[in-house]
N, C-alpha and C positions, 0 to 999 in steps of 0.2 A: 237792104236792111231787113233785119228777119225781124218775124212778130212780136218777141220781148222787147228788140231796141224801138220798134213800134210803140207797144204802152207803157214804155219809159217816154219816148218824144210827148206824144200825147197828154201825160201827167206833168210832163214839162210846159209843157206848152197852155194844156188848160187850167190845170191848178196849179202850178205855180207862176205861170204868168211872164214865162220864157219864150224869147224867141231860141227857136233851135237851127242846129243845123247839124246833120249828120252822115255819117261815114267818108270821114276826111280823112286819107291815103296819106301816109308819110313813108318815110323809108326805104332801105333796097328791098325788102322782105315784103310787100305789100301788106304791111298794118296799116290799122284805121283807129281813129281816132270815133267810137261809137257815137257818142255825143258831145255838142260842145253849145251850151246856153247859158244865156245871156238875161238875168231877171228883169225887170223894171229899174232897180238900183244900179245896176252898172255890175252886180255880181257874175262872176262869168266862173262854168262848171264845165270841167272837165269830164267827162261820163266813161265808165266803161262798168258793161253789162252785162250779165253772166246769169243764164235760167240752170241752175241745178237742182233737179228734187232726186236723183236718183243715189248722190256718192257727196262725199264730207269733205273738206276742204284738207289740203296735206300740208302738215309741217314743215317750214323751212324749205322746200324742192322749189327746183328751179322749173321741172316739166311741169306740165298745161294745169291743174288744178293745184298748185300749189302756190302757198302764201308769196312767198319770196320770187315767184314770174309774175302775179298781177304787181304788187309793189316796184317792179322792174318795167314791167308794162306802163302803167300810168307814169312814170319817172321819166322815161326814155328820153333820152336828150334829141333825137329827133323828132319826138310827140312834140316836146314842148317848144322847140327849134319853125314847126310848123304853127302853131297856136301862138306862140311870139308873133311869126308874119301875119297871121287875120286877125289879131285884136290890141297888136303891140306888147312892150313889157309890161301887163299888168295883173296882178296877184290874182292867181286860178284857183277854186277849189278843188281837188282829185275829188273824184266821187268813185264808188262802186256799187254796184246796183245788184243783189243776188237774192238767193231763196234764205230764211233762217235756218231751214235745213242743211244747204250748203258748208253752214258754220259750224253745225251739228248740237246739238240741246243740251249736253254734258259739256262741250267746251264754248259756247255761243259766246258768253262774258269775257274769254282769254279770247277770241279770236279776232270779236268786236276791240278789244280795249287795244291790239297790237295792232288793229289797223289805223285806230286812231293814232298812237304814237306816232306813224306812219306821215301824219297829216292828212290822212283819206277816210272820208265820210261815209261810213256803212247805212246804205237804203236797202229795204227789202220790198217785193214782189209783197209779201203777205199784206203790206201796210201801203203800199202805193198803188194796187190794184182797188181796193175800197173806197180810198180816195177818188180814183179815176172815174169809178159806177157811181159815186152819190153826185158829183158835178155833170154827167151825162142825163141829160132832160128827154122825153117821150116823145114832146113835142117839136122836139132842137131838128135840125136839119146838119147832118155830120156827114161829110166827102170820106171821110177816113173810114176803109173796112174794118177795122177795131172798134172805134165809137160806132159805126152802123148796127153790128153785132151787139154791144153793149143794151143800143137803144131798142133793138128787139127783143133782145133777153129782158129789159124791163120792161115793154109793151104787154110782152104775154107773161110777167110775173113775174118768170123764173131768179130774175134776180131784181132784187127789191133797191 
C-alpha cells in the first residue's frame, strides 16, 4: 500500500468509522482492489485511489489517466466477481479518491458530474486530508506512520 491509499485507509478508518481492508488482488493482470470498507451501517465502499497534482484527467481514453479506464476499473467484472466472494451480493458504493487538480479547475463540474452519472463518488485529497488532521489528537497514541507524522506536525504547530 503506498501513502495516499494509506491516508485514505486512515480517513476511512478514523473519521469515518470504517473497518477497512486493503489491496485485494483480483484478476489475471494483478489488479487490486485499493480499498474496500465497510461503515458502521452495513455501507460497504469500493475505493480506488489516485494522488495526481501534476497532469488533468483525459477525456474519453482508455490509457492510465483517462476517464473511461478508471470507470472500467472500478466496473470490472472480476473487481466485483471478487467483492461478491468477501461480502456477498450486496449493493457497493464505487468511490474514487483524487486531487481536485486531477479534474482540472475549468472542467472540475463536467468531470465531477460524469463521474457521478457513472454511479462513482468523487472524494478529494484537498478535503480528506483536513478531515484526517483535525481528528488526529497530540496526545492520542497512533501505530500508523501517517497519524504519527500527522501528530508531530501538530505537536510542534506546523499544522494546526
Amino acid at each position: 500500500m503506498d501513502v495516499n491509499e494509506q491516508i485514505v485507509k486512515e480517513y476511512f478508518e478514523i473519521v469515518k468509522g470504517c473497518l477497512v481492508r486493503n489491496n485485494i488482488e483480483y484478476g489475471k493482470h494483478h489488479a487490486s482492489i485499493d480499498l474496500l470498507a465497510v461503515d458502521k451501517q452495513g455501507n460497504i465502499f469500493d475505493v480506488e485511489v489516485k494522488w495526481k497534482s501534476a497532469i488533468a484527467i483525459k477525456d474519453s481514453e482508455d490509457r492510465e489517466n483517462g476517464f473511461n479506464h478508471f470507470v472500467k476499473q472500478l466496473n470490472d467484472t472480476e473487481r466485483n466477481k471478487i467483492i461478491e466472494k468477501l461480502i456477498g451480493k450486496k449493493p457497493t458504493q464505487k468511490m474514487f479518491i483524487t486531487t481536485k487538480h486531477f479534474l482540472s479547475k475549468r472542467k472540475f463540474h463536467y468531470w465531477k458530474g460524469r463521474f457521478e452519472k457513472e454511479n462513482i463518488e468523487v472524494l478529494f485529497f484537498d478535503d480528506i486530508i483536513p478531515k484526517l488532521v483535525n481528528a488526529i489528537h497530540v496526545k492520542g497514541k497512533y501505530e500508523s506512520p501517517v497519524l504519527q507524522t500527522i501528530r508531530m506536525l501538530k505537536y510542534f504547530g506546523i499544522v494546526k
